[in-house]
N, C-alpha and C positions, 0 to 999 in steps of 0.2 A: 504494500500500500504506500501509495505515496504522501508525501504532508498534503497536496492539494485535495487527494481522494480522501484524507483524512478531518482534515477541516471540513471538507464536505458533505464527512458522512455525521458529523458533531454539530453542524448546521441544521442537517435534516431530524436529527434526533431532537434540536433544539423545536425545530416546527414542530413535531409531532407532539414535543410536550406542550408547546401552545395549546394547543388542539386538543388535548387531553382536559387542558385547564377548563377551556371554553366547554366540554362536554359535560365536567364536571359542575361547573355551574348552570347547566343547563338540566343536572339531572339523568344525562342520555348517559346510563350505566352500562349497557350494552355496546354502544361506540366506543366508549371510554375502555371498557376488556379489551376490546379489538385495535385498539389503538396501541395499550399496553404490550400486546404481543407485537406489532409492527416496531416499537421501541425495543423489544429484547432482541430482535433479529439485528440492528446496528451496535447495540449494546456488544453483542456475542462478534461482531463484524471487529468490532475495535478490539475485544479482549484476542482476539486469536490471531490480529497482525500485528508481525514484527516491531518492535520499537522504531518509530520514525525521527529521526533529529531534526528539529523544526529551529530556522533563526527567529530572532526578536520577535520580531511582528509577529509570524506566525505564532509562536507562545501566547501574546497576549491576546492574539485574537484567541486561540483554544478556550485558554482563561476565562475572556467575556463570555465565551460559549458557555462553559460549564456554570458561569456562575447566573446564567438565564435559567440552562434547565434545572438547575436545582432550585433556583428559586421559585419555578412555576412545580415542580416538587413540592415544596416546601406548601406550596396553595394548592395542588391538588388533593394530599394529604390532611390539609384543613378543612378542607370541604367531604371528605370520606370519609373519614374516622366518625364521625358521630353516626351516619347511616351504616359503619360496619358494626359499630358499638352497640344499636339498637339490633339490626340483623342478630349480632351473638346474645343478645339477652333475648330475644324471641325465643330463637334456636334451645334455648338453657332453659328457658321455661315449657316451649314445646317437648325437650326431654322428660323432664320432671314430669309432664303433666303423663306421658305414655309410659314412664315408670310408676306411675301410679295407678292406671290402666291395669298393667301388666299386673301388677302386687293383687288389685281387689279383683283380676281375673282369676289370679290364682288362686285365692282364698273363697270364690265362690264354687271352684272346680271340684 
């Protein structure tokens, strides 16, 4: 890979996180999974090529890069953690309440 395929592919990752952010505030949770996975395929892109030696400029552009998508991270994650937080107390109550099921099924058995 080269630095320019490089930056470019740290660019596109940056759009996608855009575009995650916008989905997440929009609710569109199903875009947003679909999205996630379009992100791990460049993610896995960058971790499997070669170390590239980038001059100046190219570092700080990388830099501006990463410190976009982490920060549209950073807000994506702000906006999902409460509807994961609810999702898992459902989930923990939907358990309970079918262990409970289970228990006075048994006991009428």
């Amino acid at each position: 890979m080269t630095s320019h395929e490089m930056l470019t592919t740290y660019e596109s990752l940056s759009e996608l996180t855009g575009t995650m952010l916008n989905a997440a505030r929009q609710g569109e949770w199903d875009d947003l999974a679909a999205l996630e996975q379009r992100c791990q395929v460049h993610v896995g892109n960058l971790m499997q090529a070669a170390p590239v030696p980038l001059n100046e400029t190219e570092q700080r552009t990388k830099v501006a890069i990463i410190r976009t998508i982490l920060k549209n991270d950073a807000q994506i994650r702000a906006l999902t953690e409460p509807s994961l937080h609810e999702l898992q107390q459902r989930l923990s109550m939907t358990r309970a309440g079918q262990r409970g099921v289970e228990a006075y099924g048994a006991q009428r058995a």
